[in-house]
ZAFI-106490 format. One record per residue: x, y, z of N, C-alpha, C in turn. Coordinates in steps of 0.001 Angstrom, whole numbers, plus 500000, padded with zeros to 6 digits. Example, Ala and Ser with C-alpha at 12.3 -4.5 7.8 and 13.67 -1.06 7.14 Angstrom:
REM residues 2
R    n_c1    n_c2    n_c3   ca_c1   ca_c2   ca_c3    c_c1    c_c2    c_c3
R  513190  494310  507800  512300  495500  507800  513200  496700  507800
R  512850  497750  507080  513670  498940  507140  512900  500030  507870
//
This chain:
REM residues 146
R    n_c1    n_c2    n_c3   ca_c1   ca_c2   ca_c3    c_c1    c_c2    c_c3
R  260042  976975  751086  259483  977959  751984  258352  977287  752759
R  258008  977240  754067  257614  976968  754525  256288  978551  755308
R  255217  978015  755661  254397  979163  756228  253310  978107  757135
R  253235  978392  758562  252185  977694  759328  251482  979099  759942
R  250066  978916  759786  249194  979585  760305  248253  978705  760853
R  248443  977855  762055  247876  977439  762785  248818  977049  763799
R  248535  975468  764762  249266  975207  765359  249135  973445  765770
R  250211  973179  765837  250173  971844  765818  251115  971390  766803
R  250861  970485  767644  251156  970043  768923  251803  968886  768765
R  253445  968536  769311  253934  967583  769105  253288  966425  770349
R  252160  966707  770811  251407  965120  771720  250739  965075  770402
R  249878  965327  769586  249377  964657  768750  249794  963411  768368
R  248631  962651  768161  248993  960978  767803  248135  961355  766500
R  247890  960770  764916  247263  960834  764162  247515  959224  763385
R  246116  958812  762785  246157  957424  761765  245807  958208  760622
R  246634  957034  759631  246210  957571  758018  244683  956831  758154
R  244348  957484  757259  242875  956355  757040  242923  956097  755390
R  243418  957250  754496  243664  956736  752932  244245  957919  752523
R  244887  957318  750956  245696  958396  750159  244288  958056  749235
R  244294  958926  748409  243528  959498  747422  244086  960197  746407
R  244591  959713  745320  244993  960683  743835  243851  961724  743600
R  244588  962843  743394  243938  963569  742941  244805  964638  741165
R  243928  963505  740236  244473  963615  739652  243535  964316  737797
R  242197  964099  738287  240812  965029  737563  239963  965462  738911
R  238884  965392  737745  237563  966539  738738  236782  965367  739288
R  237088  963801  738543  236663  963132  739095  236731  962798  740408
R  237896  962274  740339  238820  962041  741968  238471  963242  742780
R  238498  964505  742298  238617  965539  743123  237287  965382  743979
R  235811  965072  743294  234960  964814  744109  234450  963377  744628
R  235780  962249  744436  235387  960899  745215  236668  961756  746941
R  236871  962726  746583  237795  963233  747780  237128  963917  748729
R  236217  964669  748050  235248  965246  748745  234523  964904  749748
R  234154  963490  749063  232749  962450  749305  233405  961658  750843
R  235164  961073  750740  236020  960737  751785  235666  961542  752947
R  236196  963127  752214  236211  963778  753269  235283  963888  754167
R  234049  964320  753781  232610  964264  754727  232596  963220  754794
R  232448  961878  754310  231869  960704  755345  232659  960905  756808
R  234534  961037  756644  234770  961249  757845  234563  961982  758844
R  234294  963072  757937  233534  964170  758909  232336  963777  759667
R  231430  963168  759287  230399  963162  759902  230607  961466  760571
R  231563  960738  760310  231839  960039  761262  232627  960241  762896
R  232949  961391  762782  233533  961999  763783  232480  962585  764141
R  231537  963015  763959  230351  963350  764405  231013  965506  764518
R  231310  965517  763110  231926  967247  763182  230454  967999  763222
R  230066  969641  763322  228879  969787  762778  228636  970008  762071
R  227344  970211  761199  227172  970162  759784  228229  971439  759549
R  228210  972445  760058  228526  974165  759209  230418  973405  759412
R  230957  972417  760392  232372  971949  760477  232106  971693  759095
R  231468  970160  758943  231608  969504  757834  231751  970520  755986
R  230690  971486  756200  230792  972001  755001  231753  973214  754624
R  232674  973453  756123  233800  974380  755804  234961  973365  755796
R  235396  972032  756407  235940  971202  755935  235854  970844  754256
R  235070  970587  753875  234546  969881  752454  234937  970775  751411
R  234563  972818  751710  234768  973516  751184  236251  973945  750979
R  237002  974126  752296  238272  973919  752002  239482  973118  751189
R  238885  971513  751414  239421  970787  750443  239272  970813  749135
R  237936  970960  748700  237573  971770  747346  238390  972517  746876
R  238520  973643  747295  239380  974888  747070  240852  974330  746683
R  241629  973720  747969  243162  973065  747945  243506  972412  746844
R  242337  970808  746534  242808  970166  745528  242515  971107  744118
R  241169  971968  743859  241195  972589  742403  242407  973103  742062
R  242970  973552  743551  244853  974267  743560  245651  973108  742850
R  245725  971975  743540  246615  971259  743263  246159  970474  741547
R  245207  970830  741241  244802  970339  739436  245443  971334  738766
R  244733  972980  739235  245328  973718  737796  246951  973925  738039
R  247710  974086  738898  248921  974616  739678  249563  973453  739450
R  249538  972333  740136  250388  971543  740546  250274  970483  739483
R  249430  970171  738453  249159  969481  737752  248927  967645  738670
R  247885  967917  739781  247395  967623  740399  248383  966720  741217
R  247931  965448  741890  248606  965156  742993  247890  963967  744152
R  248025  964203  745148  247454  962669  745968  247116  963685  747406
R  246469  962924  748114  245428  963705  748924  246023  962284  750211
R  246275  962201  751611  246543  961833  752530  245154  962256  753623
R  244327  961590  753506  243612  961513  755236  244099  961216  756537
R  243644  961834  757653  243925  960898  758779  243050  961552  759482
R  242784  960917  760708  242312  961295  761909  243296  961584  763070
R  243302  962777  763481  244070  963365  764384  243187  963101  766163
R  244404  963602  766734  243809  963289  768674  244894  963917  768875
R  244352  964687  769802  245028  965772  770948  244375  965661  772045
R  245086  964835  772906  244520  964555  774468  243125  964070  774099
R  242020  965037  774698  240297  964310  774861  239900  964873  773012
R  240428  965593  772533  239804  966222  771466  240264  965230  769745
R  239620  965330  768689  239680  964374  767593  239364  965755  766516
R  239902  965218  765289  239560  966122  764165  240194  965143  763078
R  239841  965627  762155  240327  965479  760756  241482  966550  759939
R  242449  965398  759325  243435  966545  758936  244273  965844  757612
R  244176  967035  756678  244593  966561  755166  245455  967250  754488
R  246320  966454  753940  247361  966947  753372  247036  966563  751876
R  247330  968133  751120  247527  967376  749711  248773  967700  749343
R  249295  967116  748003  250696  967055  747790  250663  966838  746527
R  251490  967955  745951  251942  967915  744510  253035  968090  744097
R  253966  967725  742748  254711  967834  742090  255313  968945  741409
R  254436  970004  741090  254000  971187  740423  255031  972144  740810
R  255273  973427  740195  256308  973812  740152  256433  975018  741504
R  255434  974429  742456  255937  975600  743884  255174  976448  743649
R  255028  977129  744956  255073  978663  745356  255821  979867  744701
R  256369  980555  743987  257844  981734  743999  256892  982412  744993
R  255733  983310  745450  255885  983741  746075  254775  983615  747511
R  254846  982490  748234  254048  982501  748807  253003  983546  750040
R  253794  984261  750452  252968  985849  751407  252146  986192  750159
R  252534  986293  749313  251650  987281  748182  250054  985909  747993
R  250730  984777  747645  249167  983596  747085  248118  983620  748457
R  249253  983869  749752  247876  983900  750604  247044  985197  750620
R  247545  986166  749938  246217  987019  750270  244960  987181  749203
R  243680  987843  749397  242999  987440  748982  243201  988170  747988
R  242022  988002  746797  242692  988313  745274  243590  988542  744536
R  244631  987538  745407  245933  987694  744544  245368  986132  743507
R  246208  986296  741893  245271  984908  741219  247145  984732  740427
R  247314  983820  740033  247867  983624  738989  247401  982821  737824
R  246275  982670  738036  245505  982242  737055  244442  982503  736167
R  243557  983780  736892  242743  984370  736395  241490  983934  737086
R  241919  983107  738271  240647  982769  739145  240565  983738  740109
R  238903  983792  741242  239247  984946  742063  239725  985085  742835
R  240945  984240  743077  242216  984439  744413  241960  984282  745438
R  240846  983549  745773  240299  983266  747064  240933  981704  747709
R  241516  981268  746948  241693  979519  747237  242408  979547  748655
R  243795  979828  748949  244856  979466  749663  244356  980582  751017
R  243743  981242  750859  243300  982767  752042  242192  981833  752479
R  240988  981806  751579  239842  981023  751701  239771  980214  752432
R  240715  978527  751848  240827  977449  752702  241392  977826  754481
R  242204  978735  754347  242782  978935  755469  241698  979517  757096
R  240777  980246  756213  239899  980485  756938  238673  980189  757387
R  238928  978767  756884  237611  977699  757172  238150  976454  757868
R  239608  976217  758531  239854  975237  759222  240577  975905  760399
R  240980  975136  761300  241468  975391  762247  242885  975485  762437
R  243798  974524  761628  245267  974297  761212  245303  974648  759385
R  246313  975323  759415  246519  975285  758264  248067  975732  758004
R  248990  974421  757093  250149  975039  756816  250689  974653  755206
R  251658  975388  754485  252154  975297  753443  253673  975102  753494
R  254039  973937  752909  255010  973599  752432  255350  974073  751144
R  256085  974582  750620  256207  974376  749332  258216  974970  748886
R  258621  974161  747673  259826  974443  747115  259761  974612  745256
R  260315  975490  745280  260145  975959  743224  261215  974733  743015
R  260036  974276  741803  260654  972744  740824  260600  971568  741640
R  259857  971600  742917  259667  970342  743529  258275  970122  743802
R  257700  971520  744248  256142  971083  744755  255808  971492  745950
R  254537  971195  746032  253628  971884  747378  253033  971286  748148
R  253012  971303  749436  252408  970211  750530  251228  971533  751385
R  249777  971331  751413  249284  971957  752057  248269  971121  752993
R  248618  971422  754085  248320  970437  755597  247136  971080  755960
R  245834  970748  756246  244947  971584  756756  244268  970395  758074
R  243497  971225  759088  243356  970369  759832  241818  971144  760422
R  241127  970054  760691  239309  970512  761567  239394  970051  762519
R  239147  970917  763650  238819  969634  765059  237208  970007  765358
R  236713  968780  766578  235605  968625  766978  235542  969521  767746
R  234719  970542  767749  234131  971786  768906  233574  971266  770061
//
């Protein structure tokens, strides 16, 4: 099943810049640390940078308890004059069954407060979900420069 709630432009050109396991809480915050340096190498603004940072937070804790974690893809994106940052994480884990229902807010299957997948979504600018039951979940999020 697939779900995009943003939008993504086939002129986009994008570079990887690194994969990143995310595979404890360790990694989860040397991912973090990736993420904002690039951020603020792109020169995003601080309130970008810390709804970027916050979002990824949210995604990978998804992809630890859910997916039994997974690897994290950077890049830097360009659309014509404009630049952003955009991250995919990717897990193994056993899917979505119902994805409309995980995006809304306090829905949990875990007993957390259901804010993750609604949350992240509403702190970037792109945001899409891949996901297939018994294969895994790809969630693409993307920040651009204002």
């Amino acid at each position: 099943m697939t779900s995009n709630f943003g939008s993504t432009d086939s002129t986009e050109a994008d570079v990887e810049i690194k994969r990143l396991p995310v595979q404890n809480s360790e990694e989860l915050v040397m991912l973090r640390k990736h993420v904002r340096d690039l951020a603020v190498q792109l020169r995003l603004s601080l309130i970008d940078q810390t709804k970027l940072v916050t979002a990824v937070s949210e995604l990978a804790r998804n992809a630890l308890k859910y997916g039994g974690g997974g690897e994290a893809v950077l890049r830097i994106v360009r659309n014509g004059p404009r630049h952003g940052v955009r991250l995919s994480l990717i897990d193994a884990g056993p899917g979505i069954a119902d994805l409309d229902m995980a995006m809304l807010d306090g829905f949990t299957s875990g007993g957390g407060m259901g804010l993750g997948l609604g949350g992240a979504r509403r702190l970037v600018d792109d945001f899409a979900v891949h996901t297939t039951l018994g294969v895994g979940t790809v969630v693409t999020i993307t920040k651009w420069k204002r």
